[in-house]
N, C-alpha and C positions, 0 to 999 in steps of 0.2 A: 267279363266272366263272372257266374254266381255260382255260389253253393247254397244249398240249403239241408240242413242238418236239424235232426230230431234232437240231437243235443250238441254243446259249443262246442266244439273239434280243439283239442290241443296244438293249436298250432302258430308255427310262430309269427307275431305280426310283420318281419320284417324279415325276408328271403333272400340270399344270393341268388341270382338268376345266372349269373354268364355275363357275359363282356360282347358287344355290339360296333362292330365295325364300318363306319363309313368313311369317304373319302375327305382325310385330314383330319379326322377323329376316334377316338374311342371311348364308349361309355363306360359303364360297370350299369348292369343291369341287376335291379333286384325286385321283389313280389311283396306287395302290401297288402294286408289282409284287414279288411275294416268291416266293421259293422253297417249293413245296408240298411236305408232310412225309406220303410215300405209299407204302406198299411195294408190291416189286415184284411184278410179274404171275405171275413164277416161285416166290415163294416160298407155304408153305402156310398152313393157320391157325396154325399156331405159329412160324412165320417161321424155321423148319430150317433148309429146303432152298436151296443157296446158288442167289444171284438169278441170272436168266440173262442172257449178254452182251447179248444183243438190248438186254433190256430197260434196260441200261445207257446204253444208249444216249438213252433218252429224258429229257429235264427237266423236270417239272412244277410251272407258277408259279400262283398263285394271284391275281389283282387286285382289292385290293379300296377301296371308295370310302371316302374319309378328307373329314369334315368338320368346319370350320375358323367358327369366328363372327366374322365382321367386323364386324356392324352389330347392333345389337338396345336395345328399349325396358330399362329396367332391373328390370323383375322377368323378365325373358327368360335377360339377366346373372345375376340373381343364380339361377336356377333351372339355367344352363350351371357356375355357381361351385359348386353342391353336388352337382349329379347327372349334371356331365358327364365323358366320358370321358377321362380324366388319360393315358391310352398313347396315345389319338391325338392329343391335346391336351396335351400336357405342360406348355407355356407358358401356359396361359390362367389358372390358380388366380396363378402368382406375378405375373403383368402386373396382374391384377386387385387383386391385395393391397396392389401397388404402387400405382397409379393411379387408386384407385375415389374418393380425396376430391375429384377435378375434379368429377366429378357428383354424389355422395350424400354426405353425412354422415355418421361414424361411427355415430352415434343411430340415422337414419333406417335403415342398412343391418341392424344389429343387430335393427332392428324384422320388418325380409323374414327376417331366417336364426332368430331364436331362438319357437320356437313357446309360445305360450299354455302354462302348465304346469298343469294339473289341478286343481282340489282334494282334497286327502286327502278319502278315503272317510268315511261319518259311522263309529263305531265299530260293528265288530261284522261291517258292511257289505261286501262282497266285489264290487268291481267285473269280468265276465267279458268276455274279447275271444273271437274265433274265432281259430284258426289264421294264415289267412290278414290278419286286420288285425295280431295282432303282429307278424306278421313285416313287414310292410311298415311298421310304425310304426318300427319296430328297427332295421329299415335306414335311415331318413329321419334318425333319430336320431344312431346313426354316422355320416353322411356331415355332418351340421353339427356332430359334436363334431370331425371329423376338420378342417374347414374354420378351427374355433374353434384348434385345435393350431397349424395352419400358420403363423394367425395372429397368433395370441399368442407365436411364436417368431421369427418374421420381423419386423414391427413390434409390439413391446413398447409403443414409443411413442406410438403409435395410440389408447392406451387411457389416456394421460397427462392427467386431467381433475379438476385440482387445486380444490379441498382433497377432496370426496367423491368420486371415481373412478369417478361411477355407471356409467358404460359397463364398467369392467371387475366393479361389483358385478353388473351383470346376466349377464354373462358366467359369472362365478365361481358363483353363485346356480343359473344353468342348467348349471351343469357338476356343481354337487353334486349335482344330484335326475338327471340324463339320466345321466352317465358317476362316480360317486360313486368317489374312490381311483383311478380313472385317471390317467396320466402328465399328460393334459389340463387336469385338475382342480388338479393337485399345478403345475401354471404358473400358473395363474391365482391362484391363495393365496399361492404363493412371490412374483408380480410385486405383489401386492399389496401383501407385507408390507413389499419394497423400497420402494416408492412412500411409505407411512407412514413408512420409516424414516427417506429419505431428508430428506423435510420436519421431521420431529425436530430432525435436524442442521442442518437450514438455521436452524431456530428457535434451539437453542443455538450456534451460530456467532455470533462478533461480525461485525457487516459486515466484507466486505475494505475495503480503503482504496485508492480508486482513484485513480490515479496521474494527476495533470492537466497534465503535462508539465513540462517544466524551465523555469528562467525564460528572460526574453527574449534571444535575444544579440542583441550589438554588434556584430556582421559584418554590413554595408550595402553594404562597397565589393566590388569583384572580386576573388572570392575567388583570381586567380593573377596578381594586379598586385600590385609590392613592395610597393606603398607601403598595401597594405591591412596594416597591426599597429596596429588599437584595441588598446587596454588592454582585456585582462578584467575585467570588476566581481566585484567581490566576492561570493563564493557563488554567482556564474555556473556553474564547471564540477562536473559530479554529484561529491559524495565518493566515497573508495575506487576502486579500478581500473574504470579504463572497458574497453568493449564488446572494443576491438581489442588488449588487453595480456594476453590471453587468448590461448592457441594457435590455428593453424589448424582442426588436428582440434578442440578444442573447442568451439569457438563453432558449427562445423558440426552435431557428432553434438548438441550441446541448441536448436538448430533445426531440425533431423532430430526430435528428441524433443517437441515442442513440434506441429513439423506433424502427427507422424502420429499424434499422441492428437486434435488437432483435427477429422482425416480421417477418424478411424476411430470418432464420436461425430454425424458428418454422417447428418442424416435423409433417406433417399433422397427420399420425398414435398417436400422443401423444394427438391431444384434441379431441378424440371419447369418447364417454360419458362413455363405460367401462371401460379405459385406464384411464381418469382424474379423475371420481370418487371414485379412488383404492389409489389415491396419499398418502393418510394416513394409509396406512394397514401396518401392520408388514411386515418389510420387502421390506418396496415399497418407503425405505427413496428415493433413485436416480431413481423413476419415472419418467417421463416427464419433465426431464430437461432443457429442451429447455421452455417451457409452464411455468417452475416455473421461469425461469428467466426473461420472462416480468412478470410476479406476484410481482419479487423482485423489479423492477424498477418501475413497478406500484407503489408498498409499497415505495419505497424511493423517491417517488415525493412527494407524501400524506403527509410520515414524515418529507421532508420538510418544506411543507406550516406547518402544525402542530408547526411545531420548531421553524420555522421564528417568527410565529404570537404570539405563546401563550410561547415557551420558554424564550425569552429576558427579564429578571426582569426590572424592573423600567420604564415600558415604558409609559406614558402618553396615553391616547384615541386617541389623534391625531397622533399620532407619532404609534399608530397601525394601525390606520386609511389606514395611507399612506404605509402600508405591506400590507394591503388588498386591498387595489388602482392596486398596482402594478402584485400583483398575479393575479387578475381581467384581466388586460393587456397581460399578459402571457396567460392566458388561452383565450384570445381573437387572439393572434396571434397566437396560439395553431393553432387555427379554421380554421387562416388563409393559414396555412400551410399545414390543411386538417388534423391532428395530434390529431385523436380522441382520444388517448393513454392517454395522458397525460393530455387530456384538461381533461377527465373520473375524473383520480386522483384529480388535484387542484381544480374541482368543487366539489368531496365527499370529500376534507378536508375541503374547507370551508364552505359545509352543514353538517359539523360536530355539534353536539353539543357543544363540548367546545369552536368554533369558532363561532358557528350561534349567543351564548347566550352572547354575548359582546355585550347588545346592546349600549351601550355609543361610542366604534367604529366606531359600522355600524352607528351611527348617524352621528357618522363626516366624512363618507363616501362622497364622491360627488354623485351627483345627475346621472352623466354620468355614472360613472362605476356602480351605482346601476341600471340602466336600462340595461348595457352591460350587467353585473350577471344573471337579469333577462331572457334576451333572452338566454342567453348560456344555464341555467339551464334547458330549456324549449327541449333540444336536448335531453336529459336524463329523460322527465320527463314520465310519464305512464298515468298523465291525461288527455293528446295529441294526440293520436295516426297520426296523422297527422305528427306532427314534430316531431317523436320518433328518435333516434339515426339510427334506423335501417331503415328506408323512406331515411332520409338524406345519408345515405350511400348508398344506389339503387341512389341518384342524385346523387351523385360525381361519382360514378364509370361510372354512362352513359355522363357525362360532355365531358370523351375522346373520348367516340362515337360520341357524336354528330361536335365535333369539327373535328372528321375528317370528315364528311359526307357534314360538310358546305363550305369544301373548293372547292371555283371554280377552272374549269381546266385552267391552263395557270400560275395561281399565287401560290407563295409560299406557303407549307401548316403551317399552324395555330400547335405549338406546344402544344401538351396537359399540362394541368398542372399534378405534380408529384402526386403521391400516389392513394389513401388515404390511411394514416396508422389506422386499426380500433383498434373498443376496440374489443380487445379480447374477454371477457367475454361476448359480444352478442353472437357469433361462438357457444363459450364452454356449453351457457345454452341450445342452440337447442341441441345440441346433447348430452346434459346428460337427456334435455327432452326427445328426441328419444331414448336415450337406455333406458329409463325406461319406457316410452310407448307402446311398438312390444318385442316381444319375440327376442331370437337369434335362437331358434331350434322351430320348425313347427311339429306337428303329422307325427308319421314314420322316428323320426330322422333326418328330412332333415334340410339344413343348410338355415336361413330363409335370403336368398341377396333381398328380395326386401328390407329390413330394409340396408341392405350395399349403395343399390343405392342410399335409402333418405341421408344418410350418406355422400355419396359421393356430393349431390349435395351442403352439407354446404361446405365440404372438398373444393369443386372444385371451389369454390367463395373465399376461403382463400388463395388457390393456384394464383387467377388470380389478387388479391390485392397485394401476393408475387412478382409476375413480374411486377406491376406497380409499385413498392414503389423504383424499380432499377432506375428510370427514376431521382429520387432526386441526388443535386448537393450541398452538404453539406458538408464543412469541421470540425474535428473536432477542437477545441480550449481549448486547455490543461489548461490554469489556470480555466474555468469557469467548467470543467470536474472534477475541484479538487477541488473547490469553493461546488459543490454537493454533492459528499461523505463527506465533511466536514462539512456538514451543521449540526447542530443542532439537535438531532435526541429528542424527550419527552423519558423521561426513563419508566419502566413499574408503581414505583412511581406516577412519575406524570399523566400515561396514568391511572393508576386505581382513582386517585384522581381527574382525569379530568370528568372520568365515573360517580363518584359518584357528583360530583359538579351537572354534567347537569342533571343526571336523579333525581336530590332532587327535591320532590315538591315546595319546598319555593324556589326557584329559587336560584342565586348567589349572594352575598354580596352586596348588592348597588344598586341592579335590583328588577325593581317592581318586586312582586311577583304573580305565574303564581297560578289562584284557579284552583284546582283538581276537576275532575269530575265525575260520576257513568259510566259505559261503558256497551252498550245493545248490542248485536248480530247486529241489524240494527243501530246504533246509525251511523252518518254519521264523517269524520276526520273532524279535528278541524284543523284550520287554526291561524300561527300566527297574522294576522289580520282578526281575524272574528269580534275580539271587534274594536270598533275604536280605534286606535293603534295612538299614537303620528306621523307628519311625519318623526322623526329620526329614527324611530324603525328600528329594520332589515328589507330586503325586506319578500316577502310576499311568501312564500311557495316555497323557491329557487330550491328545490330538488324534485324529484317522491312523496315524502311524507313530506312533510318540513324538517326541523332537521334529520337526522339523531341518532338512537338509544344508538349507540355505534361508536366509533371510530374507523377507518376505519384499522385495524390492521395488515387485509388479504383481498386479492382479492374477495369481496364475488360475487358471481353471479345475476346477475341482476333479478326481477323477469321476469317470464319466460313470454316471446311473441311468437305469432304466426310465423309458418315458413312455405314456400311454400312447396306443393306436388303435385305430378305429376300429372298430367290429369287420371282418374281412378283409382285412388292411394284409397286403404281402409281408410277412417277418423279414426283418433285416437282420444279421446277426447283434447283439447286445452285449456288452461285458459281462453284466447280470447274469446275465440267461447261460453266459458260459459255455456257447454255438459251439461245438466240434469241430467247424469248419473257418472261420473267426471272428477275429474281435477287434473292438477299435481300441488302441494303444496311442500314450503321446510322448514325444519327444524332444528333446531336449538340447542343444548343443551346449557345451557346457567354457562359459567365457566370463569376462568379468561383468557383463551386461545384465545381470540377472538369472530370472527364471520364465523363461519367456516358451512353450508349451506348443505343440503344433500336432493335430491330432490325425493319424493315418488309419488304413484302415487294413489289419491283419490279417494275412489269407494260411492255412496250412501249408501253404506252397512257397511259402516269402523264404527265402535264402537272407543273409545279413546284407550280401552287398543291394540286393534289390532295396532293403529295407531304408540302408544308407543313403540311396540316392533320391528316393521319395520323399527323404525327411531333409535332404536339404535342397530340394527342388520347395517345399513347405517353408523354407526359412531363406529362400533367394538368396542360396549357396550357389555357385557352379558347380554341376554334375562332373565335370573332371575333376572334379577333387575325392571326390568319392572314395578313392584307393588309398587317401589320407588320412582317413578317419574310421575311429572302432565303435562300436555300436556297447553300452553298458547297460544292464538295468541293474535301474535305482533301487535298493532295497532299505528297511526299515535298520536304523542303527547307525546312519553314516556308512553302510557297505554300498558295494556294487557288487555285480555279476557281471564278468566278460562275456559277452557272445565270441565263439569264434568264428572268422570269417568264411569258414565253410559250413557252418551250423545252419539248421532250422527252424528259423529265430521262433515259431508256434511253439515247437516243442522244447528247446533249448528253454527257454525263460521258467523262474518258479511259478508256479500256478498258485502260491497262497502270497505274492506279494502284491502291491500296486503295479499296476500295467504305465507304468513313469520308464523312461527310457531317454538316455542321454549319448552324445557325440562327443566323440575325444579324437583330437588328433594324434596319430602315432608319433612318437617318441622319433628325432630327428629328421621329420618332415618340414618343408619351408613353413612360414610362416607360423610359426608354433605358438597354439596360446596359452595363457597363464592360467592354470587352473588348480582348483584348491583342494590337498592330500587328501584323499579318503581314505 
């Protein structure tokens, strides 16, 4: 189709068309509008004669239809994965590479791309083709040695199938006899030989010694009442220099060095919202192991601010004072480092409860690091949306673009700075949001990849922070790396005695006391300075919600923000966006386990018990229990909200708090668990 126009038509280059229906498919169809490459009417067949103004005058565009596979059976997929068009489709080979373990097997997939290989001829014997079958066998050929490349350079780990590797010997196997000495063939032999070598090493390696924590302390009492100085036992405190006798810059840049090797060895495949949110099922102990090991290092940052601050018996206000000075510092040079990871951790330990509620501490905090605290806390917080963690990270990652864009030609170019190492858990909550948003299967069976490509595009932002985080220049430094594992860990004693200490109404020993209040569905959060608060107090709502609830135990997931979707992309409802219809909420059961988060998805229509059974069908609860448990939400302050069991939990909940939502079992029900006064 052409147009031609006296002048350039406003119009858009890139068109919804409609949706194209064949058997075990669906596209999205849409309309490209390009400029047609046509000489002019004036000139001749050797294109001499200069063009004439007339003809200058006219634009010729050409429109042409571009189609898009949203839906299809999986040999549809894999037949779009080798023989479909990569210039109109650019995204679909890497969404696919990405996402395809939801529905097929590496095995199984292997079986649709690598074709049957021949028997050698008997001797003597000349097998003959025509023209036309080699060539089209040659090309069939190329397009899955080409598919095998992509793949074997993008997930390596895909092909990890310890101790015999058979999926990458079938691989390698088919890339000798098909692509023999290709660049193709020379990955698949090189990943092998790593693979062999690696488990070598592991075989001559002695175990590491894994580090079961410090012994117990002897801090019971409040850790900012005088009269807390137990005597330390003997062999209580770690030998050699602890964690904070270490500079500021240091302890930063080998937490800095620690995240983004952790970050930069994460398997995209492992944080898809089906994959992470299965982590605790039976049987899924060595899920996403890559994923839980920043979780752990998250958790052993947190436990150390935790340990530094509130474990050391006898410590005077000022003299905790100056632990929370300097953690303050650390999480400032965190910043500076671009090392969202950890900055995450030491600001959700010190909007801990058990740390926020010191306030004789934060009194004798300085005025600077209490303003420092304040800005940092402001990257993490929710009543921003401005300075949300996830804004700031769309800045840093375009900081490398723009700095190479400003370099003039002639002079040196401007080297970018390193990273950003994120938090993880922004990543992990879009896409436990998206998987519980979109279906995986579509009417008629088909496998739903428009929800893969949304997928892909968190993936493919994780992927592109993976290859910047290569750009840091960071040694590691052995005593301050041992100085960390040794630090101080709260035992589960003191972490339950810490719970119960913050969430008591009457506050902590020595600290005015906080009056308790009625809680209304609209009632608005309370602020630790809504009253006029002395100026030593703590600062003033450091966190998304001041205080935090409970002690940071586990990775919990952030409440859930809005993420981008594609131009045409169906709306799914968003927390953000605040849908009429609903919203995805997470919940909670509340035990001595933690804080462990499981995200549903809210309809106008949800009753409390529907709500109940979904959420511990999400936490592989038995759905007869369901009649045992009451549904709370979590509110800012140490409060909840009852739902009552005939409410409509859409409309029953405040509408200006966190969508955080907790299970309690009723009061003289079997099995009753222990959980902590609110």
């Amino acid at each position: 189709m052409e147009r031609t126009a006296g002048k350039e038509l406003a119009l858009a280059p890139l068109q919804d068309w409609g949706e194209e229906t064949e058997d075990g498919a669906v596209y999205s169809v849409s309309l490209r509008r390009q400029r047609s490459q046509r000489r002019s009417p004036a000139e001749g067949p050797g294109g001499s004669q200069a063009p004439s103004p007339i003809a200058n005058t006219f634009l010729h565009y050409r429109t042409s239809k571009v189609r898009v596979l949203r839906a299809a059976r999986l040999e549809r997929l894999v037949g779009e994965l080798v023989f479909g068009d990569r210039e109109q489709d650019p995204s679909f080979m890497p969404a696919f590479l990405a996402t395809y373990r939801t529905f097929v097997p590496t095995a199984c997939l292997l079986g649709f791309l690598l074709p049957p290989m021949p028997p050698p001829p008997p001797p003597g014997v000349e097998i003959k083709k025509t023209a036309v079958q080699d060539l089209s066998f040659n090309k069939n050929l190329r397009a899955v040695v080409s598919v095998l490349g992509s793949w074997l350079q993008d997930h390596p780990q895909d092909f990890r199938d310890h101790p015999a590797h058979s999926d990458l010997g079938s691989v390698r196997t088919f890339l000798g006899w098909a692509a023999p000495g290709s660049a193709e063939a020379q990955k698949a032999e090189k990943l092998l030989e790593d693979f062999l070598e690696e488990a070598e090493r592991e075989q001559e390696e002695e175990p590491p010694q894994v580090w079961t924590g410090p012994p117990r302390v002897a801090q019971t009492s409040d850790p900012d009442s005088s009269e807390a100085c137990a005597e330390e036992e003997e062999g209580l405190m770690p030998q050699g220099p602890q964690l904070l006798d270490f500079s500021v810059d240091e302890v930063a840049e080998q937490l800095t060095l620690i995240d983004l090797e952790l970050f930069s060895k994460v398997r995209l495949y492992e944080c898809l919202g089906s994959v992470w949110s299965q982590r605790d099922r039976p049987g899924a102990a060595g899920a996403s192991p890559t994923v839980r090991a920043t979780v752990a290092q998250f958790n052993t940052v947190t436990g150390c601010v935790l340990g530094s601050v509130l474990g050391a018996p006898g410590l005077a206000a000022p003299q905790r004072a100056q632990r929370l000075e300097k953690w303050i510092r650390i999480a400032q040079r965190c910043r500076e480092l671009r090392n969202f990871s950890s900055l995450r951790a030491i600001l959700s330990a010190l909007q801990s409860n058990p740390i926020y509620r010191l306030k004789r501490s934060w009194g004798a905090v300085s005025r600077e690091p209490l303003s420092t605290f304040r800005k940092l806390s402001q990257i993490f917080s929710d009543e921003n949306n401005h300075l949300s963690s996830r804004e700031i990270l769309f800045q840093e990652e375009a900081t490398e673009g723009s700095q190479e864009e400003d370099n003039t030609p002639g002079s040196l170019p401007s080297k970018p700075p390193p990273g950003p190492v994120p938090y993880l858990g922004t990543f992990l909550t879009d896409l436990v949001m998206l998987d519980t948003a979109l279906p995986d299967m579509l009417e008629g069976d088909l496998i739903n990849f428009e929800k893969r490509r949304k997928e892909w595009e968190i993936l493919a932002r994780i992927q592109q922070l993976q290859r910047r985080c290569q750009s840091y220049t960071l040694s590691p430094h052995p005593p301050i790396l041992a100085a960390l594992h040794a630090q101080n860990q709260l035992t589960e004693e003191q972490r339950k005695l810490a719970r119960e200490k913050s969430s008591s109404p009457s506050g902590s020993p020595g600290d005015p006391s906080s009056p308790t209040s009625s809680v209304s569905p609209g009632s608005p959060p309370s602020s630790p300075r809504s009253r006029d608060a002395p100026a030593g107090s703590p600062p003033a709502s450091p966190g998304p919600q001041g205080p935090s609830t409970k002690l940071p135990l586990s990775l919990d997931l952030p409440s859930p923000r809005p993420f981008a979707l594609p131009l045409g992309s169906p709306r799914i409802p968003l927390p953000a966006q605040q849908s009429s219809e609903a919203r995805v909420i997470r919940v909670s059961i509340d035990n001595d386990h933690g804080n462990l988060y499981r995200s549903i998805l809210l309809t106008s229509q949800d009753k409390a018990p529907s709500v109940v059974r979904r959420a511990l069908q999400k936490h592989n609860v038995p759905q007869p229990w369901a009649c045992d448990y009451q549904l709370f939400q979590v509110l800012p302050g140490d409060r909840v909200l009852l739902i009552p069991d005939n409410a409509n939990v859409f409309y029953a909940m405040s509408p200006v708090a966190p969508r955080d939502f907790m299970l309690r079992r009723k009061e003289g029900t079997r099995n009753t668990l222990s959980v902590s006064p609110s």
